[in-house]
Each structure stands twice: as structure tokens, then as C-alpha cells.
N, CA, C and O of each residue as an XYZ file, in Angstrom:
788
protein
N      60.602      3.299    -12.364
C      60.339      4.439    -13.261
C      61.630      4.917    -13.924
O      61.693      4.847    -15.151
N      62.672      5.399    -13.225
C      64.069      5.680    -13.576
C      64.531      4.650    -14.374
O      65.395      4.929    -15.205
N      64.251      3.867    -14.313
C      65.039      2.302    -15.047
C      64.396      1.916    -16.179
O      64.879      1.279    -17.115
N      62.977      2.441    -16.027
C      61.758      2.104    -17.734
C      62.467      3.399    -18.699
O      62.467      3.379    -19.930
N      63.047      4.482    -17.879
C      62.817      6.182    -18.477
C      64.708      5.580    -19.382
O      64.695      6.136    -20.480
N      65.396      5.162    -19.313
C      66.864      5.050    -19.403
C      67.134      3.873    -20.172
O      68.219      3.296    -20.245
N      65.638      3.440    -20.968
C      65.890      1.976    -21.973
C      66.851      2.903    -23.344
O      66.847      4.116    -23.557
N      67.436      2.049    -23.925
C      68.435      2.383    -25.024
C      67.689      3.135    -26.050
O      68.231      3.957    -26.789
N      66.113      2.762    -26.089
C      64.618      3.619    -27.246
C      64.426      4.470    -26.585
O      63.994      5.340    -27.341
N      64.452      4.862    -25.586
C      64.480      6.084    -25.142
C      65.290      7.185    -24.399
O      64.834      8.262    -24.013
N      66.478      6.769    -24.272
C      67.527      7.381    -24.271
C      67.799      8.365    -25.776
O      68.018      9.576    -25.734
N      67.723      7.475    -27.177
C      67.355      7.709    -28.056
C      66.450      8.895    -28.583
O      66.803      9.956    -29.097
N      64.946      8.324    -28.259
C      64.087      9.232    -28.352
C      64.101     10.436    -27.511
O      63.295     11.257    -27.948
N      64.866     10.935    -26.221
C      64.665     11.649    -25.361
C      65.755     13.012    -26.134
O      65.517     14.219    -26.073
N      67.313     12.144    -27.038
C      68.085     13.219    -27.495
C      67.563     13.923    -28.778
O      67.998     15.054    -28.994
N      66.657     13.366    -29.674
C      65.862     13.580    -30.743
C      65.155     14.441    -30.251
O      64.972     15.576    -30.690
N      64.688     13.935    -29.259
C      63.257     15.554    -28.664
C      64.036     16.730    -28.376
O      63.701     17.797    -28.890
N      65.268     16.648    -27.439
C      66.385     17.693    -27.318
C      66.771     18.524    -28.615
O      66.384     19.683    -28.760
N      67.386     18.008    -29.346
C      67.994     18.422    -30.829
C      66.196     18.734    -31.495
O      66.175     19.803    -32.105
N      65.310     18.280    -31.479
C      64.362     19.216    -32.380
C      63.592     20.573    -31.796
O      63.121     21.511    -32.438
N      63.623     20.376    -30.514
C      63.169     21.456    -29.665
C      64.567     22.487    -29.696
O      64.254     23.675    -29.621
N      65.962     22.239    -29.789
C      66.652     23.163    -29.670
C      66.516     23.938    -31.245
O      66.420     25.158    -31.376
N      66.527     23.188    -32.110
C      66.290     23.727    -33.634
C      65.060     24.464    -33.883
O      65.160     25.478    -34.573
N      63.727     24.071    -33.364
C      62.892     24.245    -33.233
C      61.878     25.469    -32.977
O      60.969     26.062    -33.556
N      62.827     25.493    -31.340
C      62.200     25.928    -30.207
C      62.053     27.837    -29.893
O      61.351     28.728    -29.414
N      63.311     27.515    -30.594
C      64.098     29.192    -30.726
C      62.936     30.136    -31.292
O      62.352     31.074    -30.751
N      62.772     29.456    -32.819
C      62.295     30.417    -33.622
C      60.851     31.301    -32.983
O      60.657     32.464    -33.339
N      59.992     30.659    -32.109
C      58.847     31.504    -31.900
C      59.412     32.450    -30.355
O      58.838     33.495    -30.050
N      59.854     32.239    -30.036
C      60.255     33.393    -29.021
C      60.904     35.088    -29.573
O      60.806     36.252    -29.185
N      61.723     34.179    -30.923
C      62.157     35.273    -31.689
C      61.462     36.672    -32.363
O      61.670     37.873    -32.530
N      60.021     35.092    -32.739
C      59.214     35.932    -33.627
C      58.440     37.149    -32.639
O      58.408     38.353    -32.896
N      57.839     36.464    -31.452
C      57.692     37.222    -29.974
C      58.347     38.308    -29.581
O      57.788     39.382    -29.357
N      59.712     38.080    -29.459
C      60.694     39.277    -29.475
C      60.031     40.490    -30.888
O      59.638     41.639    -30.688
N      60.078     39.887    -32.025
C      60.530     40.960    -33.150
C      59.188     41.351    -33.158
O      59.204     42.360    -33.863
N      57.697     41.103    -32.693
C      56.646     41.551    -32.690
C      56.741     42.964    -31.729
O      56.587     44.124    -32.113
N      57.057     42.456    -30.304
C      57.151     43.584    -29.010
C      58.033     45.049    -29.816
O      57.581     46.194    -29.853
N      59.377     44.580    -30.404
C      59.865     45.182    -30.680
C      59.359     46.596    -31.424
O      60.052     47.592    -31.632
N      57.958     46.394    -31.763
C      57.516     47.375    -32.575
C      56.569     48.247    -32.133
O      55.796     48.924    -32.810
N      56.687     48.182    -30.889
C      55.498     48.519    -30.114
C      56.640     49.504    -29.053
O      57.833     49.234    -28.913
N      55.818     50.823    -28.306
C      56.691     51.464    -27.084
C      56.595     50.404    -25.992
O      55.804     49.466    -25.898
N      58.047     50.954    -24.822
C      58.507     50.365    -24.310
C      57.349     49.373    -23.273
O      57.363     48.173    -22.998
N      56.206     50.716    -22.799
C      55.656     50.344    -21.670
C      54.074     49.237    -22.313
O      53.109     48.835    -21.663
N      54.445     49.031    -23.941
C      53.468     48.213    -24.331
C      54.382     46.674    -24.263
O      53.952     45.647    -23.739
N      55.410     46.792    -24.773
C      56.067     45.592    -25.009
C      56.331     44.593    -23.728
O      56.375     43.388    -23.973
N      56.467     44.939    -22.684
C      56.378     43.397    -21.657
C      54.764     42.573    -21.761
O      54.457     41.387    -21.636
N      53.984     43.755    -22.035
C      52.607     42.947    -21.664
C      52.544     41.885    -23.494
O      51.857     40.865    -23.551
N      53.196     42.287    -24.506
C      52.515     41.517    -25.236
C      53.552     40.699    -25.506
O      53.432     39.932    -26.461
N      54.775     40.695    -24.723
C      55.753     39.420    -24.574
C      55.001     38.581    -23.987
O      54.883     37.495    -24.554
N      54.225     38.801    -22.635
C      53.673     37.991    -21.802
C      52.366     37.896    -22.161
O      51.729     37.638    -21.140
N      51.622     37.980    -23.145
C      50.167     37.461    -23.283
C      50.980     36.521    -24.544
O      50.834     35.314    -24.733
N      51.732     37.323    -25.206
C      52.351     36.518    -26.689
C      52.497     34.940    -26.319
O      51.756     34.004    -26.619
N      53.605     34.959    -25.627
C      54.428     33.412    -24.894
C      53.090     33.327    -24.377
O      52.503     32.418    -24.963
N      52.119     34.083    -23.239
C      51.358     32.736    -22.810
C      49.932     31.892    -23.502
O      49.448     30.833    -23.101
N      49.398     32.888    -24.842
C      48.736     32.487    -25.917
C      49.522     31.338    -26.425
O      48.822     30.346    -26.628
N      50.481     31.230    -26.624
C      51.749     30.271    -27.140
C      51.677     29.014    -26.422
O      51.405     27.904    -26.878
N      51.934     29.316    -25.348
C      52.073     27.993    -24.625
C      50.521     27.287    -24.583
O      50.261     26.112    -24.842
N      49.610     28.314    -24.193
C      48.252     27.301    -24.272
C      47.767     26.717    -25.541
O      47.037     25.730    -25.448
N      48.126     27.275    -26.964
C      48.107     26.585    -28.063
C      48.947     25.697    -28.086
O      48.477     24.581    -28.306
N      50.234     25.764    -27.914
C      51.677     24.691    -27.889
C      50.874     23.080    -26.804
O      51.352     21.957    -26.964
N      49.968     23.270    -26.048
C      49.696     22.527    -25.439
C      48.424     21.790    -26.375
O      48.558     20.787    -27.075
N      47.245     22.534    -26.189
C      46.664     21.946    -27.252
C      46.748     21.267    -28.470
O      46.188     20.211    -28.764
N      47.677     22.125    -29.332
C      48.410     21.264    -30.521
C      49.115     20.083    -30.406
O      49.004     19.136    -31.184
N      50.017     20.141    -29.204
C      50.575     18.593    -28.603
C      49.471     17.604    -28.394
O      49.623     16.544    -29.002
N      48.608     17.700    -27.811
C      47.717     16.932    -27.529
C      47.193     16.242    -28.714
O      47.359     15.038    -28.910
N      46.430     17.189    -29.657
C      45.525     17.039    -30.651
C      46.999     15.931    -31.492
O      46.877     14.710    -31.395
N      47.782     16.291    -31.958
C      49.023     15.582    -33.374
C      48.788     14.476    -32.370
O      47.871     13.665    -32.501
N      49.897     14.465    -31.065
C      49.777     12.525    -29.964
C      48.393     11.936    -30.842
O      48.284     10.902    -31.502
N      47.724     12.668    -30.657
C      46.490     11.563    -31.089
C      45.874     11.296    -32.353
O      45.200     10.308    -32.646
N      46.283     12.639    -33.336
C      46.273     12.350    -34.329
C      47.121     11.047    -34.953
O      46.636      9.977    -35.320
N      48.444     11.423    -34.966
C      49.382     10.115    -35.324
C      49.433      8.948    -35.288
O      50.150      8.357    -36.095
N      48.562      8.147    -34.183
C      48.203      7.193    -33.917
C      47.402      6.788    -34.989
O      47.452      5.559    -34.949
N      46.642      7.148    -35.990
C      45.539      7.512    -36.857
C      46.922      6.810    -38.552
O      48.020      7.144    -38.998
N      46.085      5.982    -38.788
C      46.916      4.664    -39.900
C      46.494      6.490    -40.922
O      45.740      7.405    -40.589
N      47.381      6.332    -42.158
C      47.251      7.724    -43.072
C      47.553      8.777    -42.589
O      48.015      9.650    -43.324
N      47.378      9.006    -41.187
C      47.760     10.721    -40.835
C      49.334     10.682    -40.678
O      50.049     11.666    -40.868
N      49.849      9.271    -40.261
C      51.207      9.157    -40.392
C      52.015      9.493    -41.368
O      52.988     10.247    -41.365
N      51.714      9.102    -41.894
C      52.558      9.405    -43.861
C      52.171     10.663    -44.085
O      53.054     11.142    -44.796
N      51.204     11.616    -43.844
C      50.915     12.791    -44.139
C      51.860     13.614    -43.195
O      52.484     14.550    -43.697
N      52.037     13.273    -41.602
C      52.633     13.819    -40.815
C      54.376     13.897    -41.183
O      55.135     14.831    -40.925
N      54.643     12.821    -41.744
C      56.011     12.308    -42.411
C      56.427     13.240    -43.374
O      57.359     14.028    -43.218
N      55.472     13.102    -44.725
C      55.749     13.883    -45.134
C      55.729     15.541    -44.782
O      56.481     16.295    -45.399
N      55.034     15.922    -43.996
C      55.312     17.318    -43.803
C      56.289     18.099    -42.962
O      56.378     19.300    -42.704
N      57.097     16.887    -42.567
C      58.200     17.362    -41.887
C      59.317     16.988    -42.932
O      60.504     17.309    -42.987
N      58.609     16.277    -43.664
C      60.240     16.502    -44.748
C      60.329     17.661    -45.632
O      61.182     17.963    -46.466
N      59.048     18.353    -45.187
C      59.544     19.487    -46.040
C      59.506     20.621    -45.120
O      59.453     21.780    -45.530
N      59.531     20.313    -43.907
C      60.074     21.075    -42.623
C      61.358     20.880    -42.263
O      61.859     21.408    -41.271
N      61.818     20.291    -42.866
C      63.269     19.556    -42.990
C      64.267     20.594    -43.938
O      65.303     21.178    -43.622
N      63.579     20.570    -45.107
C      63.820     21.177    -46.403
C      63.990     23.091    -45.993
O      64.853     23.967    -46.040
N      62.852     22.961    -45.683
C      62.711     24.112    -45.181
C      63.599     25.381    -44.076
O      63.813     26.581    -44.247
N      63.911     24.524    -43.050
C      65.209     24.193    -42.114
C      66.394     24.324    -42.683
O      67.213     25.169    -42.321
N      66.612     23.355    -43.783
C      67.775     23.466    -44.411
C      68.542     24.979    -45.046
O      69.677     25.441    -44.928
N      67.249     25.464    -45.781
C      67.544     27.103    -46.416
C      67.418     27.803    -45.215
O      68.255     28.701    -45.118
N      66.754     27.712    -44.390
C      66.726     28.877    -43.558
C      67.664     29.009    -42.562
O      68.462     29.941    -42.463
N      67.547     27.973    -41.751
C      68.917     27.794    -40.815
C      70.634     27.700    -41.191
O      71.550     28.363    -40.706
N      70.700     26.249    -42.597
C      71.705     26.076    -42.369
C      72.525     26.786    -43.627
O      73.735     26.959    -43.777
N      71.357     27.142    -44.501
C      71.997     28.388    -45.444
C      72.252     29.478    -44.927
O      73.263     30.138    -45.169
N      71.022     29.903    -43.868
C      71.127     31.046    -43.336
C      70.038     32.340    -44.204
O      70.332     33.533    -44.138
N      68.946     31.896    -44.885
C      68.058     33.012    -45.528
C      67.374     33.571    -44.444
O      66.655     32.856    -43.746
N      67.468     34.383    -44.291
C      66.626     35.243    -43.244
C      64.842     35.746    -43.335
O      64.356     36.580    -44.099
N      64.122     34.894    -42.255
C      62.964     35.318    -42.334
C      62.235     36.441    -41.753
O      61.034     36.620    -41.954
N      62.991     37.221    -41.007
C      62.811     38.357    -40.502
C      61.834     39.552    -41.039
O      61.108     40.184    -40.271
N      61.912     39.842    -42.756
C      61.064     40.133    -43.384
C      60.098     39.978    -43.765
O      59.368     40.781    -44.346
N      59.889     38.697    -43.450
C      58.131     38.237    -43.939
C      57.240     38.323    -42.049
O      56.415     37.596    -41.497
N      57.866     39.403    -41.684
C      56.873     39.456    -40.714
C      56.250     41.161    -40.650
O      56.832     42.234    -40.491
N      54.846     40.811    -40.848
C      54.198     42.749    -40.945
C      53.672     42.555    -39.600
O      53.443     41.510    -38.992
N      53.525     43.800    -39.252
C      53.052     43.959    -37.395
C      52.456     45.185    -37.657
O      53.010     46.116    -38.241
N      50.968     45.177    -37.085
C      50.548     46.113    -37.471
C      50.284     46.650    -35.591
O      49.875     46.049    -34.597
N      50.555     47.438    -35.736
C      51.278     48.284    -34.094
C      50.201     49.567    -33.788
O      50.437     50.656    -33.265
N      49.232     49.145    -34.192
C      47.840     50.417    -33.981
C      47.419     49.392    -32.729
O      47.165     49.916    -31.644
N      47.376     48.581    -32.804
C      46.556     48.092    -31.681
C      47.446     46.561    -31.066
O      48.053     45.712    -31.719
N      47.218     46.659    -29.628
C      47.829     45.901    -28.835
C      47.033     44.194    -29.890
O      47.350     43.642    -30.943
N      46.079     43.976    -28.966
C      44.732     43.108    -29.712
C      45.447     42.534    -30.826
O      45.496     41.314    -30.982
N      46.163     43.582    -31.830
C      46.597     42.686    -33.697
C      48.016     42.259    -33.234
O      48.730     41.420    -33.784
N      48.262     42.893    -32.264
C      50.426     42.458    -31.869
C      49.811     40.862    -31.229
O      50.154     39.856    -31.849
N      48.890     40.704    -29.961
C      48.633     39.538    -29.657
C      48.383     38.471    -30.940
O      48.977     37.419    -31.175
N      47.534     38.977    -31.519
C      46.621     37.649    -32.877
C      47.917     37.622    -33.780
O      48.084     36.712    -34.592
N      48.995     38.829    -33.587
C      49.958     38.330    -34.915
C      50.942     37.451    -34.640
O      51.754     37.048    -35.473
N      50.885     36.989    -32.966
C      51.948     36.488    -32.021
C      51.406     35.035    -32.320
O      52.164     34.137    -32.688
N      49.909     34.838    -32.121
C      49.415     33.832    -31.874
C      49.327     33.034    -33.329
O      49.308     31.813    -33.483
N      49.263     34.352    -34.642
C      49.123     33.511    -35.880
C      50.872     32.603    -36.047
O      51.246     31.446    -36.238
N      51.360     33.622    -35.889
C      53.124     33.448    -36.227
C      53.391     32.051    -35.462
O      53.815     31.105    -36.127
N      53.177     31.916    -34.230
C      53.340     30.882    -33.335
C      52.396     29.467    -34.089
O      53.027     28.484    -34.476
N      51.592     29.500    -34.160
C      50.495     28.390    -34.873
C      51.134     28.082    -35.751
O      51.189     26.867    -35.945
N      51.936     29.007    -36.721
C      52.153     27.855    -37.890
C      53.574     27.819    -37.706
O      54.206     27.622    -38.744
N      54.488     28.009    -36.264
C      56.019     28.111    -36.241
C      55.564     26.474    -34.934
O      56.487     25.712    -34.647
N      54.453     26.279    -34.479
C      54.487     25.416    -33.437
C      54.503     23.966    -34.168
O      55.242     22.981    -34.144
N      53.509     24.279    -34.720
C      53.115     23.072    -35.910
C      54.668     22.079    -36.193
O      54.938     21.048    -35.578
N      55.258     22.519    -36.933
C      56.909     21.590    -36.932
C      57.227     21.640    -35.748
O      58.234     20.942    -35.862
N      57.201     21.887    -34.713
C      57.364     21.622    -33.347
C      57.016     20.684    -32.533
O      57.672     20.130    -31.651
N      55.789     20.509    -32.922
C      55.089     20.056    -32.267
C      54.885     18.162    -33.200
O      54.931     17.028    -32.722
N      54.711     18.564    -34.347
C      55.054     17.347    -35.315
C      56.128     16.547    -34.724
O      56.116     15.398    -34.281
N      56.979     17.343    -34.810
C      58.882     16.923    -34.496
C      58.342     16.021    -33.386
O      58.050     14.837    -33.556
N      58.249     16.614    -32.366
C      57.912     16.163    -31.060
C      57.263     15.031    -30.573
O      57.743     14.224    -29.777
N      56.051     14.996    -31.125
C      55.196     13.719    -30.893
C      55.489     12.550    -32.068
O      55.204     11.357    -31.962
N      56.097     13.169    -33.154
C      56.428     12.251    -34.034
C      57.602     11.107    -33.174
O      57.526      9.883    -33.061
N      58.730     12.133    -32.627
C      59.577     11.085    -32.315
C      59.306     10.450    -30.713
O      59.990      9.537    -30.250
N      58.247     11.077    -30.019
C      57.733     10.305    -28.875
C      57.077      8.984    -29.010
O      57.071      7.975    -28.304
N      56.446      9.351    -30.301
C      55.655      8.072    -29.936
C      54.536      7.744    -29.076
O      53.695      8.631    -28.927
N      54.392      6.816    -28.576
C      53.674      6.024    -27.075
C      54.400      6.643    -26.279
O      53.624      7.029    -25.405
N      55.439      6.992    -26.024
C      55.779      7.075    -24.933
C      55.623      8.932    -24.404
O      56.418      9.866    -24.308
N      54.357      8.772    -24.202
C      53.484      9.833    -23.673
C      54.517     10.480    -22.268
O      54.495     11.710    -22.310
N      55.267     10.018    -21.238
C      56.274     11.063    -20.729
C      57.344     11.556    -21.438
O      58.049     12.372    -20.844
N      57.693     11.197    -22.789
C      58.471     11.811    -23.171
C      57.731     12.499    -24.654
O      58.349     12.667    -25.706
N      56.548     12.771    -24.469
C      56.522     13.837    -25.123
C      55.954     14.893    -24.100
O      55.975     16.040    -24.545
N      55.516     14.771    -22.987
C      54.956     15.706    -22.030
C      56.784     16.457    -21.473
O      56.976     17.667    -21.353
N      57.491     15.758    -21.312
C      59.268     15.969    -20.983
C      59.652     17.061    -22.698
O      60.233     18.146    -22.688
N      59.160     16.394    -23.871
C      59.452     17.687    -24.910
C      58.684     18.900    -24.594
O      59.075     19.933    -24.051
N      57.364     18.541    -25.094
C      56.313     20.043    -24.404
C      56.711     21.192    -23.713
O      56.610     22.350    -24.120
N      57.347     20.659    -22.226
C      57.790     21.834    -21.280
C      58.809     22.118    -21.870
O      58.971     23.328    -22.028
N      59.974     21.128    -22.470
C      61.108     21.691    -22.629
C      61.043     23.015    -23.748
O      61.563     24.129    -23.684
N      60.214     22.414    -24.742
C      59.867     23.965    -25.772
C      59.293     25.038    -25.353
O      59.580     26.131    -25.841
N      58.283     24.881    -24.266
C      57.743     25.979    -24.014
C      59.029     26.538    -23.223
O      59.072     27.713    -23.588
N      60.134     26.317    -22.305
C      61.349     26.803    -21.586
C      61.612     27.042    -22.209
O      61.252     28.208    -22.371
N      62.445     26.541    -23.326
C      63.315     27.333    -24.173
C      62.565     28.268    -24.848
O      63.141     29.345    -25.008
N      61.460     28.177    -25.289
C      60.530     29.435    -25.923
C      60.327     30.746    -25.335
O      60.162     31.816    -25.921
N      60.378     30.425    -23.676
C      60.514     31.516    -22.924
C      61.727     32.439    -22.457
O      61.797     33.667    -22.408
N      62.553     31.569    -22.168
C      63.866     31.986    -21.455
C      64.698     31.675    -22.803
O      64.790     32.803    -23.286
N      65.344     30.813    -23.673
C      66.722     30.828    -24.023
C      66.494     30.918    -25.758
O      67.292     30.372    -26.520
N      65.213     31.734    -26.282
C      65.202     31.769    -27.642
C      66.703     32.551    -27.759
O      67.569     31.713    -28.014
N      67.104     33.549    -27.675
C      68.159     34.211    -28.516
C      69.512     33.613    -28.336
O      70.454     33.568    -29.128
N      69.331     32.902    -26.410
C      70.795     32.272    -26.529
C      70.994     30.971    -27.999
O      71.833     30.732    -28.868
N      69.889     30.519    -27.635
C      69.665     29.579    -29.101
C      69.973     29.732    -30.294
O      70.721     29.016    -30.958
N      69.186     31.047    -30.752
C      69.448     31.134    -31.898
C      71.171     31.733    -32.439
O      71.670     31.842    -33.559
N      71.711     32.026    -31.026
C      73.218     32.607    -31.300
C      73.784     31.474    -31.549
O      74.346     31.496    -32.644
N      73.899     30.247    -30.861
C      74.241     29.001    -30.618
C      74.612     28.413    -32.112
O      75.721     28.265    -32.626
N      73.398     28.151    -32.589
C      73.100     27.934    -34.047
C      73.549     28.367    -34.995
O      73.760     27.662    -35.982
N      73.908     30.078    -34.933
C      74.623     30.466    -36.272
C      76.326     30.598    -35.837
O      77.315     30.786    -36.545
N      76.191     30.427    -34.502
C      78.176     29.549    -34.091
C      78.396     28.583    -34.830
O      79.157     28.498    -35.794
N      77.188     27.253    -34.015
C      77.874     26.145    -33.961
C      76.984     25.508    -35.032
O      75.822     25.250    -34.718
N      77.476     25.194    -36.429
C      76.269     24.473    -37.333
C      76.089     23.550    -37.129
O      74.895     23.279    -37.252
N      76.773     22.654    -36.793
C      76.306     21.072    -36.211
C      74.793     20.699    -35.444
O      73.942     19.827    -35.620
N      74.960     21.908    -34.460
C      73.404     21.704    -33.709
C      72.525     21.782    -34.753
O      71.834     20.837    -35.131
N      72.528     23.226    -35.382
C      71.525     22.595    -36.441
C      71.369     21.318    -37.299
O      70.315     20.742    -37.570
N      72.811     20.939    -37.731
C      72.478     19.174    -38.802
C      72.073     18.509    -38.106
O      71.125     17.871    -38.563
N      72.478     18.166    -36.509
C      72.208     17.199    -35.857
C      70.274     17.765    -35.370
O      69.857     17.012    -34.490
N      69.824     18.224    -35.546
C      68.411     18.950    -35.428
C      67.786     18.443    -36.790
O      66.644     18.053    -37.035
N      68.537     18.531    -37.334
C      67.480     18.414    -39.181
C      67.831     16.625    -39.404
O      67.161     16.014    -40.235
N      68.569     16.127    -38.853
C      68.709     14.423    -38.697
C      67.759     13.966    -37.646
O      67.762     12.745    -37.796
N      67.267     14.137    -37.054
C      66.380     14.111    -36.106
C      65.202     13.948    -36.340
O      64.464     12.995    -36.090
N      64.941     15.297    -37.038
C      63.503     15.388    -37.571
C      63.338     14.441    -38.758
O      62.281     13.838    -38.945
N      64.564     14.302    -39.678
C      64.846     13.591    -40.644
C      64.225     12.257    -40.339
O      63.307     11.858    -41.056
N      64.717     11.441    -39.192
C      64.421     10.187    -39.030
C      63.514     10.071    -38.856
O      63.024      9.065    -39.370
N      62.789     10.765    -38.212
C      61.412     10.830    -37.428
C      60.183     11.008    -38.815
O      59.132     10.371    -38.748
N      60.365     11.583    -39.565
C      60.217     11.653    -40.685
C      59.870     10.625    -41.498
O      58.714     10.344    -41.816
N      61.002      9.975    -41.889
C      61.133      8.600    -42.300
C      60.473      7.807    -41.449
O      59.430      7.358    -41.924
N      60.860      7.299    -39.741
C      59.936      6.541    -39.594
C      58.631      6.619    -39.513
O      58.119      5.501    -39.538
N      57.918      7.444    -39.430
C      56.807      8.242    -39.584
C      55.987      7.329    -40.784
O      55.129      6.454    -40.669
N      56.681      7.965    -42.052
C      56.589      7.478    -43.281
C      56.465      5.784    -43.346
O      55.432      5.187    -43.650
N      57.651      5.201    -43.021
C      57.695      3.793    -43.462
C      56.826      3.089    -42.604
O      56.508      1.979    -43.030
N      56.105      3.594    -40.948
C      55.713      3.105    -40.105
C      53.935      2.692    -40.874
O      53.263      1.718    -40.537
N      53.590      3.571    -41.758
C      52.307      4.332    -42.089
C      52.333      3.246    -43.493
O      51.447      2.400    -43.617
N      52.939      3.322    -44.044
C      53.515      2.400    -45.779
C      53.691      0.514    -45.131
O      53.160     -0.481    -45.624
N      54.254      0.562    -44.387
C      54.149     -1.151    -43.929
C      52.842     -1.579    -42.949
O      52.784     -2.781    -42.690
N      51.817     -0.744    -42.395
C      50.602     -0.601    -41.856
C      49.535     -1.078    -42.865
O      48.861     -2.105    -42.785
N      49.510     -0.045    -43.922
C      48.937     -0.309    -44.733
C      49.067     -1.212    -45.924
O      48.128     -1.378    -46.702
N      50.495     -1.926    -46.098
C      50.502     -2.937    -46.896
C      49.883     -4.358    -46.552
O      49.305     -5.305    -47.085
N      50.444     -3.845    -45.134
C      50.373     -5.269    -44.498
C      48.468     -5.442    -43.666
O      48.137     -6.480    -43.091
């Protein structure tokens, strides 16, 4: 097992899952954070903790559903392309630095809309996550179950150390947006020589 897990393709694939989950991974814990934030004190642990754990049981489902989507000749090239413009996307936000902080409304009358706004925010922040993820796993189904937990950890525990990390050190981010980049591409060319051939 140790000796199949340590081939040179997956040594590979295992630092790609690292670098897109660290780029990645941050942002919905954040959004989690800046939701609670709007709420009094003795509301905000409970909708950290329904937030993250609505999160993780979608983050799981969605993993599941893309693994098996991708496999699927056409959903590849569609999946390809939508991380290149999760790529793009990445690029202004992270490594320019535009701040999305503002495009989030929280409507703080009711616990119930802080959960559904946790769970909407997360759905479409998991999605490139989760793409990233199974895109560069592949077949090799333990190492996308080895990404999975690792996002949901860092989603829980180290969003802010992360996101400090990131506006230090910019590299993590390029080396994050090359990642997805490739994955991307092979995605793409995997889906284009399928169907030629």
C-alpha cells in the first residue's frame, strides 16, 4: 500500500491536491467566519458549527457526484474549462488581491437565513474545490478521499492561518493557480483526444 501510495504520479498528484486545497480551502471558512460575524456573540458558535457542518456534508456529496461525473467523455472539457476560469478568477482575486468581502449580504433576522447563506456561499465556493480536487485525482480514488478531509481540515481549523499565509507569501498562491492550471489542461486535452480518437 505505502509503496503503490509513493509512485512518482502520485507523489505528483498528492502535491497538486495540497497546493489546490491550500488556495482553495481557505476561502469558505472565511466566508463562515464573516457570516457569524454578524450575528451576537451567543448566536455565532452555533452557526459556525451548523455552517462548517452543512459544508462538510455538501463538500462530501459534491466530491462524490464531480469523481463520477468526470469519468463521463464531454463533462471533461466542460470541467476543464471551468476551472480555467477558476483559474482566471483566482488570479484577480488572490493574486491581485480584489477583495470579495463585499459581495456578501447576511441577512441576521434569523439564524435559519445565516445557515442557508453559509450553505449557498459554500456551494458555489466548494464547486472549484472540489473540481480542483477530483480533477487532479483522477482514478486514484485514495487520493481524492486524502484531498476531501484535507479541505474539510483546513476549512475548519486553519482558514485564516491560510489566508494570512497567502497575502505573505505569493508563491503559494502561483504555485495553487499552476496546479489547477494543469489539471485544467489535462482535463481538457484528456476529453479532445477521447473524442477524436
Amino acid at each position: 500500500m505505502f509503496a503503490e501510495l509513493l509512485t512518482p504520479e502520485q507523489i505528483t498528484i498528492l502535491t497538486q491536491i495540497i497546493f489546490i486545497d491550500l488556495v482553495l480551502a481557505g476561502d469558505n471558512a472565511i466566508i463562515i467566519g464573516m457570516v457569524a460575524s454578524k450575528f451576537p456573540p451567543d448566536q455565532r458558535k452555533k452557526v459556525i458549527f451548523w455552517g462548517i457542518g452543512g459544508a462538510v456534508i455538501l463538500r462530501i456529496i459534491l466530491t462524490l457526484l464531480t469523481a463520477y461525473l468526470l469519468q463521463i467523455t464531454g463533462l471533461r472539457l466542460i470541467g476543464g474549462i471551468l476551472l480555467l476560469y477558476i483559474v482566471y478568477k483566482l488570479y484577480v482575486d488572490v493574486i491581485k488581491g480584489a477583495s470579495k468581502e463585499e459581495d456578501i449580504k447576511v441577512d441576521n433576522s434569523s439564524f435559519l437565513k445565516a445557515i442557508w447563506t453559509v450553505l449557498l456561499a459554500d456551494f458555489t465556493m466548494s464547486l472549484d474545490n472540489v473540481l480542483g480536487v477530483a480533477g487532479a485525482a483522477g482514478h486514484h480514488y485514495h487520493l481524492l478521499i486524502f484531498g476531501l478531509v484535507l479541505s474539510i481540515i483546513l476549512m475548519a481549523v486553519a482558514a485564516n492561518l491560510i489566508s494570512s499565509w497567502i497575502k505573505k507569501y505569493k508563491w503559494i498562491a502561483w504555485v495553487g493557480l499552476l496546479a489547477i492550471l494543469i489539471v485544467a489542461v489535462e482535463l481538457i486535452y484528456t476529453d479532445i483526444n477521447t473524442l477524436i480518437l
